[in-house]
VEXZALUM-372404 format. One record per residue (C-alpha): residue number from 0; residue in one letter; x negated, y negated, z negated. Coordinates in Angstrom, 2 decimals. Each point is the difference from the previous one (the first is absolute). Layout:
REM VEXZALUM-372404
{n NUM, res a, u X, v Y, w Z}
...
This chain:
REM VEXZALUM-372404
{n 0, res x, u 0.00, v 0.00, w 0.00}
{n 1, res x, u -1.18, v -3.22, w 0.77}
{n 2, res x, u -0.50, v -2.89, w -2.80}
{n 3, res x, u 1.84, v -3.28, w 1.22}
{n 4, res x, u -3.44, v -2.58, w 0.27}
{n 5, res x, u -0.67, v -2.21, w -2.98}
{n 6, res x, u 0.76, v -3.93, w 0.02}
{n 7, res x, u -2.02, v -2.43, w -1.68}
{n 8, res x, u 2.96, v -2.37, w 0.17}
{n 9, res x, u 1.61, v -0.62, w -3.65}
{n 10, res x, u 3.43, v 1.42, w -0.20}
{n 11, res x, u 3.26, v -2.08, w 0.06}
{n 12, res x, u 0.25, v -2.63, w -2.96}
{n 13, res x, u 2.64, v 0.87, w -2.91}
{n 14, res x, u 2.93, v -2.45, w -0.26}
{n 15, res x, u -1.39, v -3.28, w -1.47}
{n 16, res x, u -3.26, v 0.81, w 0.86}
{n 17, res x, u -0.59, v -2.94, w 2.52}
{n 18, res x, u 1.23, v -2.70, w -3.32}
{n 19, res x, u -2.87, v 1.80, w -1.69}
{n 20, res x, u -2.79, v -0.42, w 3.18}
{n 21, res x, u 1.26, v -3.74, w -0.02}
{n 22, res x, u -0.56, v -0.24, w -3.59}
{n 23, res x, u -3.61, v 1.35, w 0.44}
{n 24, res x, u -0.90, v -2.43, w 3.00}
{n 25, res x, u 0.74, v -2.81, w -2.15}
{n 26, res x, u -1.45, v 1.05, w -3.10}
{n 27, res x, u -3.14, v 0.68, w 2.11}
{n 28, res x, u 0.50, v -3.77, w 1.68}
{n 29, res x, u 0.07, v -2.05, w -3.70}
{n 30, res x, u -2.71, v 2.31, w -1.63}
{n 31, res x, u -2.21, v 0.91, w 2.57}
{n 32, res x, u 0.23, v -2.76, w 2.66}
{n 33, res x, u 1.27, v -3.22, w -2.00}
{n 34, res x, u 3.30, v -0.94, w 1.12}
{n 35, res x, u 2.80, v -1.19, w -1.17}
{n 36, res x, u 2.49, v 2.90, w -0.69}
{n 37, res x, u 2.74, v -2.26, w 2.56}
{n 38, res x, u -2.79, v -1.03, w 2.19}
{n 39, res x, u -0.29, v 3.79, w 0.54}
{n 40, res x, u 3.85, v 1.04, w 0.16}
{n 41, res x, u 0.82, v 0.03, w 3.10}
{n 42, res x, u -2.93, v 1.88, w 1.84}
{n 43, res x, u -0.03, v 2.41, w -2.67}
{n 44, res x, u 4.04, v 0.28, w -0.11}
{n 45, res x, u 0.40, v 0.15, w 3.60}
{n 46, res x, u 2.67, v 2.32, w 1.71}
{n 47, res x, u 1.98, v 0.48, w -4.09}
{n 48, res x, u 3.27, v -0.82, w -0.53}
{n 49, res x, u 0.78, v -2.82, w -2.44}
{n 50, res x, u 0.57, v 2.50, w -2.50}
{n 51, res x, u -3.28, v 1.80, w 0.16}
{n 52, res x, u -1.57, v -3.17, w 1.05}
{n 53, res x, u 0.89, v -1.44, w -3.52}
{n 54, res x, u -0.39, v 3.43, w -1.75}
{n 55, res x, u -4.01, v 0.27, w 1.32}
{n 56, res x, u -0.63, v -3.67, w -1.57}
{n 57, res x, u 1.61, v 1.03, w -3.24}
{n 58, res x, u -2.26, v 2.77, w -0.33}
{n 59, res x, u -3.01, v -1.95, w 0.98}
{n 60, res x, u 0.99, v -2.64, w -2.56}
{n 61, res x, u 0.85, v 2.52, w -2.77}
{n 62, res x, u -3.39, v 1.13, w 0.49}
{n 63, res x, u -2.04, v -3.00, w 0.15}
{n 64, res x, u 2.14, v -1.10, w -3.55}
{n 65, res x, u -0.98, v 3.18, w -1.67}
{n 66, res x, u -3.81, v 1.04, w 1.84}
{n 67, res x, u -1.96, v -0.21, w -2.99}
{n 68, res x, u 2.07, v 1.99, w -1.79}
{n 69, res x, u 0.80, v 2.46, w 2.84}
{n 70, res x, u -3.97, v 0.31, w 0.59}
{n 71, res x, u -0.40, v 0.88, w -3.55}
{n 72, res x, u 2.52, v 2.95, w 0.51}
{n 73, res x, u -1.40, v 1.24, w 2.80}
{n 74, res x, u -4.00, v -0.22, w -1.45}
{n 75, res x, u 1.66, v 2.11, w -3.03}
{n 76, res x, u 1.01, v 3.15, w 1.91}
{n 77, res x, u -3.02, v 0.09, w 2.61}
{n 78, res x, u -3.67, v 1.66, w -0.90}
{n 79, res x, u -1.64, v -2.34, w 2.23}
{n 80, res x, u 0.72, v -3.49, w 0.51}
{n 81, res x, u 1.89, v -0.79, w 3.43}
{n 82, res x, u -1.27, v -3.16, w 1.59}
{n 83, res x, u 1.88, v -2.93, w -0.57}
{n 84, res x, u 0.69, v -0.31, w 4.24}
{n 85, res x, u 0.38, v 3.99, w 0.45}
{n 86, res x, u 3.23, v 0.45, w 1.74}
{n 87, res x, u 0.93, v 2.88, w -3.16}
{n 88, res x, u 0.10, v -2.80, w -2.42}
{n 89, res x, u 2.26, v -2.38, w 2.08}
{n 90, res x, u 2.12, v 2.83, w 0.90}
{n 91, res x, u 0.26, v 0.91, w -3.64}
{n 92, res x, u 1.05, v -3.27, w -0.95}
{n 93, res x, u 2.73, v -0.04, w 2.12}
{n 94, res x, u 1.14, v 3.40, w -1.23}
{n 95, res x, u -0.16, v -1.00, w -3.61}
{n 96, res x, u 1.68, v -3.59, w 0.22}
{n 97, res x, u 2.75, v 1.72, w 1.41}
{n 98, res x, u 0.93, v 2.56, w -2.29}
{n 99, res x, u -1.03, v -2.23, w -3.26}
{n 100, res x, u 1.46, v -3.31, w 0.95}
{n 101, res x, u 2.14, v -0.18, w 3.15}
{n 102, res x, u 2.22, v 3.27, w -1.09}
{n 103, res x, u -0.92, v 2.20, w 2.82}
{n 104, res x, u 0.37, v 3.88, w -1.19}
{n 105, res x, u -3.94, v 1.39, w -0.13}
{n 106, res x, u 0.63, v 2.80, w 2.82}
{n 107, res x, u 1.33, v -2.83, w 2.39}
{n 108, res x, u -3.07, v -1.92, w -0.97}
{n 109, res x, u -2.24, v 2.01, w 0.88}
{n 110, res x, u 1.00, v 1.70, w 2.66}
{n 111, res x, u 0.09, v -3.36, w 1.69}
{n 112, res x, u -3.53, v -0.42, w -0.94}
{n 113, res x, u -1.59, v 2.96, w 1.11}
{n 114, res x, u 0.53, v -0.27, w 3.29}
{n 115, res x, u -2.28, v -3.56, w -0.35}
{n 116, res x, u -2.76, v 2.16, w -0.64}
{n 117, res x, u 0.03, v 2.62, w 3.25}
{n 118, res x, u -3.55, v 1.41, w 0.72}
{n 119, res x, u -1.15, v -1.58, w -3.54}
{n 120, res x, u 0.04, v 1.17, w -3.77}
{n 121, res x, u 3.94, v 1.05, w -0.24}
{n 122, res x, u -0.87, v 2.46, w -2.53}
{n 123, res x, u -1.70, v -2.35, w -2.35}
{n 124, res x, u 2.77, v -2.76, w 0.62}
{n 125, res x, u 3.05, v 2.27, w -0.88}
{n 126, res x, u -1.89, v 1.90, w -3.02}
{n 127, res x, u -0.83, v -3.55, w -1.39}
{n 128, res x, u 3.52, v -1.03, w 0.05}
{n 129, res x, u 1.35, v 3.57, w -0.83}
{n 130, res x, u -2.05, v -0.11, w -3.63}
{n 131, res x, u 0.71, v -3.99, w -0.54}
{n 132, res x, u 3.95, v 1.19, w 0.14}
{n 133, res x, u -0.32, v 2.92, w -2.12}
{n 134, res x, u -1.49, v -2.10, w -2.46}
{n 135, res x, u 2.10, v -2.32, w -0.28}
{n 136, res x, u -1.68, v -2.77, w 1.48}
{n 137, res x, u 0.92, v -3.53, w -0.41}
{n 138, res x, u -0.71, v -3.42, w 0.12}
{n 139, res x, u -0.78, v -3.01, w -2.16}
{n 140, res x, u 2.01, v -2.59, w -1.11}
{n 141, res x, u -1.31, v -2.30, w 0.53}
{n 142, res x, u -2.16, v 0.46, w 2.99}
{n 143, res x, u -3.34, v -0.70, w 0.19}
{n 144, res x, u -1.28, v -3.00, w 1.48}
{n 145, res x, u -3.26, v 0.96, w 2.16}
{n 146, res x, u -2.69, v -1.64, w -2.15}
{n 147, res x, u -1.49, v -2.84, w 2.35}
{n 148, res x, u 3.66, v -1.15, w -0.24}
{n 149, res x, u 0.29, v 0.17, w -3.34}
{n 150, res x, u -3.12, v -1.65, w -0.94}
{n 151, res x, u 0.89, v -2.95, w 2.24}
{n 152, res x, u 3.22, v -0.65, w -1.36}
{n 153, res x, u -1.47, v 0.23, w -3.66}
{n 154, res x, u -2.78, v -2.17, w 1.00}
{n 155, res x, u 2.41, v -2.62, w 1.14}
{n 156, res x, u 3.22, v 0.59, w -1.59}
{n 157, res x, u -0.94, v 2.04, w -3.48}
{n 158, res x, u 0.98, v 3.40, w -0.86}
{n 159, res x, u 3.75, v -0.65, w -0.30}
{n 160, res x, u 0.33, v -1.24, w 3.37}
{n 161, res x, u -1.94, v 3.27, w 0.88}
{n 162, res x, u 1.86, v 2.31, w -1.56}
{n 163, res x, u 3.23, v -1.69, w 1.05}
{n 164, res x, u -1.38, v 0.73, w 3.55}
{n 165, res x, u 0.12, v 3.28, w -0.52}
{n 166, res x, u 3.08, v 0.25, w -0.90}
{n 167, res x, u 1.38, v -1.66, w 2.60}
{n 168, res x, u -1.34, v 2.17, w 2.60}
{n 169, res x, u 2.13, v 2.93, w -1.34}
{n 170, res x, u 2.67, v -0.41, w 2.53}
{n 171, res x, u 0.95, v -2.10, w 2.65}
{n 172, res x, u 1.30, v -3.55, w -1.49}
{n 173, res x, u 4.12, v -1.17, w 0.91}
{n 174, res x, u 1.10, v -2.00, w 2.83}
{n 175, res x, u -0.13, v -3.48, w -0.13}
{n 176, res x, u 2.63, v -2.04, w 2.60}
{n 177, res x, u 0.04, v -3.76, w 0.46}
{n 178, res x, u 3.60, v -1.06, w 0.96}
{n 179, res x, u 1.82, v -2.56, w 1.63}
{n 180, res x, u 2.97, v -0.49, w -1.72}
{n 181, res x, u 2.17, v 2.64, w -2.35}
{n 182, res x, u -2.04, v 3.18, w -0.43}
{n 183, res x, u 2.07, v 3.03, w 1.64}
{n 184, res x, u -1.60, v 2.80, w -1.92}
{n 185, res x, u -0.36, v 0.42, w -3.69}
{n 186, res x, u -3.26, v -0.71, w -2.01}
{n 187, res x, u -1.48, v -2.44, w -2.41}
{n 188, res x, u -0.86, v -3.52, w 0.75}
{n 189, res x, u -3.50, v -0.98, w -1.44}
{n 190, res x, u 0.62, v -3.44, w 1.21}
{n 191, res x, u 2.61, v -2.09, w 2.54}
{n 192, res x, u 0.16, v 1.73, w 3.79}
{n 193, res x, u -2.20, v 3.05, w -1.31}
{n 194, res x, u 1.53, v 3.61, w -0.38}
{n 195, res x, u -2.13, v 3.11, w -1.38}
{n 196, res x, u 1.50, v 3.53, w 0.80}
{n 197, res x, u -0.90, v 3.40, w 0.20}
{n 198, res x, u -2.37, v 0.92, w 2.46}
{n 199, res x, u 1.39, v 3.45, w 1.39}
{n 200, res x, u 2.58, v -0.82, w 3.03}
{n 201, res x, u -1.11, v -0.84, w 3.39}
{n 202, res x, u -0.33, v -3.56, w 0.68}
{n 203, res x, u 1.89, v -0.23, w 3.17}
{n 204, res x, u 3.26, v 1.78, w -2.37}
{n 205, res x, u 0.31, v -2.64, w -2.00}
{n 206, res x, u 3.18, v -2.37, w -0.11}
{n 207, res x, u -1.27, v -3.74, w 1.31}
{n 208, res x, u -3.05, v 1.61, w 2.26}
{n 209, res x, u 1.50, v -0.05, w 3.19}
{n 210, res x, u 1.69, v -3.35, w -0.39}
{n 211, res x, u -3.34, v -1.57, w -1.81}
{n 212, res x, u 1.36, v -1.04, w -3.38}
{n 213, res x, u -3.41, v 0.55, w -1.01}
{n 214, res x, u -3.16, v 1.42, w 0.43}
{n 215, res x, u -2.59, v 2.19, w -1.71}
{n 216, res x, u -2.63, v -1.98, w -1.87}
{n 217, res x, u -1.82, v 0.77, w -3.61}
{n 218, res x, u 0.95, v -2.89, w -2.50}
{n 219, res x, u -3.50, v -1.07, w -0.31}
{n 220, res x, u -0.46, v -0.28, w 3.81}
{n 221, res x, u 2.81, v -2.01, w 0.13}
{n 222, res x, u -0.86, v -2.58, w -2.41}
{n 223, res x, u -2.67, v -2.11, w 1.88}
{n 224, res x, u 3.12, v -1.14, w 2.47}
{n 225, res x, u 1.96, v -0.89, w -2.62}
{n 226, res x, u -2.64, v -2.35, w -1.09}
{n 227, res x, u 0.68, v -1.64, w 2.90}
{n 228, res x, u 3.48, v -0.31, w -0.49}
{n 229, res x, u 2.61, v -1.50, w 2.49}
{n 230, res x, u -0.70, v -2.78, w 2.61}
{n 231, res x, u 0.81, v -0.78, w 3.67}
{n 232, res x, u -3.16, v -1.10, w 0.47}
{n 233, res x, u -3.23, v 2.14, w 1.94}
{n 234, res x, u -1.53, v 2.94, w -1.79}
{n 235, res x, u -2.71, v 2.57, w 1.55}
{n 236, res x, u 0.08, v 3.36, w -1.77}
{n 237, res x, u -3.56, v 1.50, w 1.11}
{n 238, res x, u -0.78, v 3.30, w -0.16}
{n 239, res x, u 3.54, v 0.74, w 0.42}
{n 240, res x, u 0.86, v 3.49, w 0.52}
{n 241, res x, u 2.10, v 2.08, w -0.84}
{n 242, res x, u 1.76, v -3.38, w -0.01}
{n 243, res x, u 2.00, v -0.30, w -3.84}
{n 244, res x, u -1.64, v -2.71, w -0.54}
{n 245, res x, u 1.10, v -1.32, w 3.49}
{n 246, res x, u 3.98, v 1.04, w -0.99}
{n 247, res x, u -0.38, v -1.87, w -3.20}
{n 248, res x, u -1.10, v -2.96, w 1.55}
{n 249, res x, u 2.35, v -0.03, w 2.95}
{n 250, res x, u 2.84, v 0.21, w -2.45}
{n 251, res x, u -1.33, v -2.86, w -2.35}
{n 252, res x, u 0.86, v -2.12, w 3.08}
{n 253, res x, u -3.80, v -0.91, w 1.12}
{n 254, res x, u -0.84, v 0.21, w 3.99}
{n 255, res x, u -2.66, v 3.14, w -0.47}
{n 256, res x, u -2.93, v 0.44, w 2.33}
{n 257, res x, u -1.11, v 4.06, w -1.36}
{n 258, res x, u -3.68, v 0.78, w 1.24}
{n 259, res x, u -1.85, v 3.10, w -0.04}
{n 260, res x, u -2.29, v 1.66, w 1.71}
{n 261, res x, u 1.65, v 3.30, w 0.68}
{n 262, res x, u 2.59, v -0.30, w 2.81}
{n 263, res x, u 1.28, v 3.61, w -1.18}
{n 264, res x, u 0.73, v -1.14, w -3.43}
{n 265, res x, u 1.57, v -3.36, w 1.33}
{n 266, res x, u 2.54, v 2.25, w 1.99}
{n 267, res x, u 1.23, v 1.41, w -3.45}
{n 268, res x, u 0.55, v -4.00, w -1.04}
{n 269, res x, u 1.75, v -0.67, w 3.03}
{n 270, res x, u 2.58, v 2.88, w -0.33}
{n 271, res x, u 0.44, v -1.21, w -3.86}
{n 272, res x, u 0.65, v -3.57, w 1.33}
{n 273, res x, u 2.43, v 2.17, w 2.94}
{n 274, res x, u 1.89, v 1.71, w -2.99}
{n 275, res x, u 0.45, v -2.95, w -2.58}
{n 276, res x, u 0.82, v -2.66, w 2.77}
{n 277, res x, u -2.97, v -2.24, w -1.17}
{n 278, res x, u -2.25, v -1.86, w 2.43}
{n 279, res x, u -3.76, v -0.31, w 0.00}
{n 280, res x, u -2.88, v -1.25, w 2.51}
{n 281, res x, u -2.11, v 3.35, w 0.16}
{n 282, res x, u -3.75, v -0.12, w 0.73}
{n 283, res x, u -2.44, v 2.54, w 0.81}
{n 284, res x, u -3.40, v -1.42, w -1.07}
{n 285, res x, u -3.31, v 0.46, w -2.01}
{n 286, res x, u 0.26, v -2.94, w -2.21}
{n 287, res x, u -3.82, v -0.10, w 0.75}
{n 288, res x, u 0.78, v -1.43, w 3.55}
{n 289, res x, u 3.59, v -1.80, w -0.42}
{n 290, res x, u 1.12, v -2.87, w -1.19}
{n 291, res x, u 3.50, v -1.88, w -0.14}
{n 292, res x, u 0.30, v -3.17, w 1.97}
{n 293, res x, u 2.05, v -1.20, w -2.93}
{n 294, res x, u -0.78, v -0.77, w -3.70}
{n 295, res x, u 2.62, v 2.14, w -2.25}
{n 296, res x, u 2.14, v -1.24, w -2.76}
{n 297, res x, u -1.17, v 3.31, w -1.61}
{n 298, res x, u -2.22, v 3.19, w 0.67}
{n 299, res x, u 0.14, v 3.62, w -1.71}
{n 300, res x, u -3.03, v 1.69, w 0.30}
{n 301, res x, u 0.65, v 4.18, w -1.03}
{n 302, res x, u -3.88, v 0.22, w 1.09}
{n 303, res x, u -1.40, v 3.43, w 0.58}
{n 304, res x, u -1.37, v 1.55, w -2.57}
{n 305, res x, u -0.53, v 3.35, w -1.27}
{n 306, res x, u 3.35, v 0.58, w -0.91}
{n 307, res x, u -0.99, v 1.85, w -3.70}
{n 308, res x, u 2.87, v -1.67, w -1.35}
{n 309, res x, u 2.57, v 2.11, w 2.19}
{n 310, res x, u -1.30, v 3.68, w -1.29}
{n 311, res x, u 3.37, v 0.69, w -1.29}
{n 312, res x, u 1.56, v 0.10, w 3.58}
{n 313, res x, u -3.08, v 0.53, w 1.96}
{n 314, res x, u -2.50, v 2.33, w -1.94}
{n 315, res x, u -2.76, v 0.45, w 2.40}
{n 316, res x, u -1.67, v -3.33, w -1.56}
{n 317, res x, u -0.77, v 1.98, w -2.64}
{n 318, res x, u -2.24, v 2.15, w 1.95}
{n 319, res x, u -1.50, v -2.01, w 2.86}
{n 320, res x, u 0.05, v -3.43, w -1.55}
{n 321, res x, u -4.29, v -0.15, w -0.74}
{n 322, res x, u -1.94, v -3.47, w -1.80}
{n 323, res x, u -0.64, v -0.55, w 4.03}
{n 324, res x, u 3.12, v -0.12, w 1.35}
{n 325, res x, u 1.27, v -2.60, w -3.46}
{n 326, res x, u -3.46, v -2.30, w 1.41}
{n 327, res x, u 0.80, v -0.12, w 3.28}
{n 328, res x, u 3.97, v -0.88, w -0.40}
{n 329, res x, u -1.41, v -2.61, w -2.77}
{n 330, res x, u -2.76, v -1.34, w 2.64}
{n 331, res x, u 3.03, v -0.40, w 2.35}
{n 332, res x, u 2.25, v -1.73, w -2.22}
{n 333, res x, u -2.35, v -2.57, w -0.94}
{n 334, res x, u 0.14, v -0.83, w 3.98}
{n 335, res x, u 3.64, v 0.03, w 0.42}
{n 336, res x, u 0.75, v -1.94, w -3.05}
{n 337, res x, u -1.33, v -3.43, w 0.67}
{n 338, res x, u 1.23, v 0.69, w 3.65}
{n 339, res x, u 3.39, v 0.34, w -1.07}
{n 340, res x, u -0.13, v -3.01, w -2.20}
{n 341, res x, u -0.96, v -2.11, w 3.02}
{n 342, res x, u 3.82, v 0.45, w 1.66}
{n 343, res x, u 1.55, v -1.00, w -3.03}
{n 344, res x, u 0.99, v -3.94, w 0.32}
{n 345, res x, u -0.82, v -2.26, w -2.53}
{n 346, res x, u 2.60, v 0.80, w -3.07}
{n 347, res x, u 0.37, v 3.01, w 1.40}
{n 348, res x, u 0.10, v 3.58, w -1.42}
{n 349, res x, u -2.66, v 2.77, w 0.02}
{n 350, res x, u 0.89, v 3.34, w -1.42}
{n 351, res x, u -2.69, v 2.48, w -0.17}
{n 352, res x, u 0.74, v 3.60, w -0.76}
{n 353, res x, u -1.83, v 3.79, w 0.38}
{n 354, res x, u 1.58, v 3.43, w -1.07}
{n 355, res x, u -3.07, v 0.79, w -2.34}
{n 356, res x, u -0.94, v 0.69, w -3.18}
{n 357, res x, u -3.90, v -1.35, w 0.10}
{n 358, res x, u -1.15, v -3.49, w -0.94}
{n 359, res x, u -1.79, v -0.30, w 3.08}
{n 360, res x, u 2.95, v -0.21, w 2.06}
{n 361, res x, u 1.79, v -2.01, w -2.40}
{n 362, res x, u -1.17, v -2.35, w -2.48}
{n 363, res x, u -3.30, v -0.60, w 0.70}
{n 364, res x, u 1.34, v -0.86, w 3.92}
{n 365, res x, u 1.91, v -2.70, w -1.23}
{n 366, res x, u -2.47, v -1.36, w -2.65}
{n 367, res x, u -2.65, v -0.27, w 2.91}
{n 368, res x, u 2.51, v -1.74, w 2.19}
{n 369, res x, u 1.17, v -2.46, w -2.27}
{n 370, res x, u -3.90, v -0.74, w -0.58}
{n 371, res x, u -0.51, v -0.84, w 3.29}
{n 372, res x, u 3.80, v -1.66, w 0.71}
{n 373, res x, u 0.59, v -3.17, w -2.28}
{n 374, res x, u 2.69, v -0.74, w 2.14}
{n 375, res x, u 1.83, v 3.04, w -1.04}
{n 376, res x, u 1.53, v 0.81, w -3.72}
{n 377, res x, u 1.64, v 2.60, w -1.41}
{n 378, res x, u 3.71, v -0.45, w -0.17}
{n 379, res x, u 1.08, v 2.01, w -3.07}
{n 380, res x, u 2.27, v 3.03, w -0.09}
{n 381, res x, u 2.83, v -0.30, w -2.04}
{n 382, res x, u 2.07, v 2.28, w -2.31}
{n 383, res x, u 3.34, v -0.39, w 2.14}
{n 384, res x, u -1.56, v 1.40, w 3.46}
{n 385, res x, u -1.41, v 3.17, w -1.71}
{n 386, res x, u 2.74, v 2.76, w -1.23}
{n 387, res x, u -0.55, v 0.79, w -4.23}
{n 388, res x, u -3.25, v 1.59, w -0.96}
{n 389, res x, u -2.16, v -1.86, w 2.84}
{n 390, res x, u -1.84, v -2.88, w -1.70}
{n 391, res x, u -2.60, v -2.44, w 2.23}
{n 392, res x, u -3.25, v -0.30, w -1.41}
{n 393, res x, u -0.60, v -3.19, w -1.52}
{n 394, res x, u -2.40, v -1.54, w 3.03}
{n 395, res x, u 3.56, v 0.91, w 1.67}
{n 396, res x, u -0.55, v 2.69, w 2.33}
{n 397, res x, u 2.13, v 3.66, w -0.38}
{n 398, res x, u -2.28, v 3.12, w -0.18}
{n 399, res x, u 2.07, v 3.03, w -0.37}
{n 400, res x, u -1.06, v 3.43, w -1.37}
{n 401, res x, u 0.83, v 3.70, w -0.71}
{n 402, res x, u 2.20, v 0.33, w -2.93}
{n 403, res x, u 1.96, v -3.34, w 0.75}
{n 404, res x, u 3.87, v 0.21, w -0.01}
{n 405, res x, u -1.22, v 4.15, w -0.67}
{n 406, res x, u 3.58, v -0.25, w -1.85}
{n 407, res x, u 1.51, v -1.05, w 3.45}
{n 408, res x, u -1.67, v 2.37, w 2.51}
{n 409, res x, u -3.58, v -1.88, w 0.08}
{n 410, res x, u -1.01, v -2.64, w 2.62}
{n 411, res x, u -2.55, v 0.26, w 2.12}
{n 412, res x, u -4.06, v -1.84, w -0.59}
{n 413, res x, u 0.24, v -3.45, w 2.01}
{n 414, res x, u -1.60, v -3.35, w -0.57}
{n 415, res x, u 1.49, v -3.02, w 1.00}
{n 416, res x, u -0.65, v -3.74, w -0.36}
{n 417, res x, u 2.01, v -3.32, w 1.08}
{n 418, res x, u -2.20, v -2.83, w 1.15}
{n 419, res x, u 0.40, v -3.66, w 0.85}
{n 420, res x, u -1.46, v -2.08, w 2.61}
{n 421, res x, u -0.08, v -3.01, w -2.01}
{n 422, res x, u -2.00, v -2.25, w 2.92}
């Protein structure tokens, strides 16, 4: 009898394999490579349906929340150490943030995982997870911070803030909507035209979405437009994208010129502006190379930055944020900054804001500018445009921090200052 001829092709994926293979591309883009975990969703998502789609970043999230943790796991029940990039590791980590925080039943896990691991070390990989789940394996809670994170944020912020961190990396945070009007869904208020509620329903679902009665934005991002307030005069929101900022404005009643240099991300503004009704100039430029041919009654800078403050929502800072990255988005700021401040007329408004957690990117941006800028003073914040629990520091800028409103959901890490030109 004849044998039918060998393939070296892998067989046919289980269901919910290719969430799983997503999951892994992405993991392998943030830790590996660098990026951004949504710079890297669609190539690594492509051909999923939204459901998987969103399924693969929730396991690549879950992960990156809990990898320190997960690592120590997996180093427990393995003779040798596996390398931190070896494709058994990463493939175990998806196994075992599955069954021990998203729900998924362990034979479901792992058989979706195995099949990540054709030609390689399937054995190892499923007798790891078999003797983690016999005994009884589980997580902190806590989670652990991984240490250059934690240092930095003790360093900075003091132990508290630290451990409050920590904490609030343990799942992902609520929803935060900015409305226009009366709030169609229920929640709690933190402060006028603000609505927190639970993060677990599709966006899209959601009564008000389609007829844009409001929009998704954290509290603290949406507090350096509010410092603003409302005016009919001309406001440029720079570095505009995703474009709340840009809604907020538009709403206020100011004529809104939103710049940024990513033409992709200015297409999600422009379908925000589509869905609320609101207007806005839109410009795609480096901010580098443009300038307005008009002198603004106001400009928001939301600068880049390295975005540490967001690692509730986005937890891939954690990992791929490095000391280099925080000097370069510092060394960039201190460009834009006095830039900015040159399109704001005299008596005009300068709002300066970054989504991070460092000083660099923060205070010391602002107390270097200020140096340099006599024609500029701070305009202070004051109690009745922040919701209860946010207090300005007294040289009257907002720094927020993990562990604020931690009663309420948490809020995000931003900085944010209000300047005048006085001359």
């Amino acid at each position: 009898m004849s044998r039918r001829p060998t393939s070296n092709r892998p067989p046919s994926d289980p269901p919910g394999t290719p969430a799983r293979r997503a999951a892994l591309r992405l993991l392998d883009a943030v830790l590996r490579r660098g990026l951004a975990i949504e710079q890297a969703l669609d190539a690594a998502t492509q051909g999923l349906s939204p459901p998987d789609r969103g399924l693969a970043h929730a396991i690549a999230a879950e992960v990156l929340r809990r990898l320190a943790d997960l690592d120590t796991l997996i180093d427990s029940a393995t003779r040798n150490r596996l390398a931190d990039d070896a494709k058994a590791r990463f493939v175990l980590r998806i196994a075992l943030a599955q069954a021990l925080r998203l729900g998924t039943p362990p034979h479901a896990a792992i058989a979706t995982a195995l099949p990540l691991v054709y030609g390689g070390p399937r054995k190892l990989v499923h007798g790891v997870f078999g003797t983690l789940m016999r005994q009884g394996a589980k997580l902190p809670d806590p989670p652990q911070l991984p240490a250059p994170v934690a240092d930095r944020l003790t360093r900075n912020w003091g132990a508290r803030v630290a451990d409050a961190a920590a904490q609030a990396i343990a799942a992902p945070p609520p929803l935060d909507l900015t409305l226009r009007g009366a709030a169609p869904l229920d929640g709690i208020a933190l402060m006028p035209g603000h609505l927190r509620i639970a993060n677990d329903v599709p966006i899209p679902d959601l009564p008000g979405f389609a007829d844009g009665r409001w929009w998704v934005q954290d509290l603290a991002a949406s507090l350096p437009a509010r410092l603003i307030g409302a005016g009919t005069g001309r406001v440029l929101d720079l570095c505009a994208a995703p474009g709340g900022k840009t809604l907020q404005l538009a709403a206020a009643g100011w004529h809104v010129t939103a710049v940024d240099i990513s033409p992709g991300r200015l297409s999600r503004v422009t379908e925000n502006l589509d869905r609320t009704g609101l207007s806005a100039q839109i410009v795609a430029a480096d901010l580098l190379d443009w300038a307005p041919d008009f002198a603004a009654d106001a400009v928001l800078l939301d600068a880049p930055c390295s975005a540490t403050g967001i690692f509730r929502r986005h937890p891939d800072v954690l990992h791929r944020v490095r000391p280099r990255v925080i000097a370069e988005m510092a060394a960039l700021q201190a460009v834009l900054l006095p830039r900015a401040a040159a399109w704001v007329r005299p008596g005009g408004l300068l709002v300066y804001a970054t989504c991070s957690l460092e000083p660099e990117e923060g205070e010391a941006q602002v107390e270097a500018f200020l140096a340099e800028h006599p024609d500029f003073a701070i305009d202070p914040i004051l109690a009745d445009e922040l919701p209860d629990g946010l207090v300005a520091h007294e040289r009257g800028w907002l720094r927020t921090l993990p562990g604020m409103l931690a009663d309420h959901g948490g809020v995000d890490g931003f900085f944010m200052v209000r300047m005048m030109r006085i001359a």
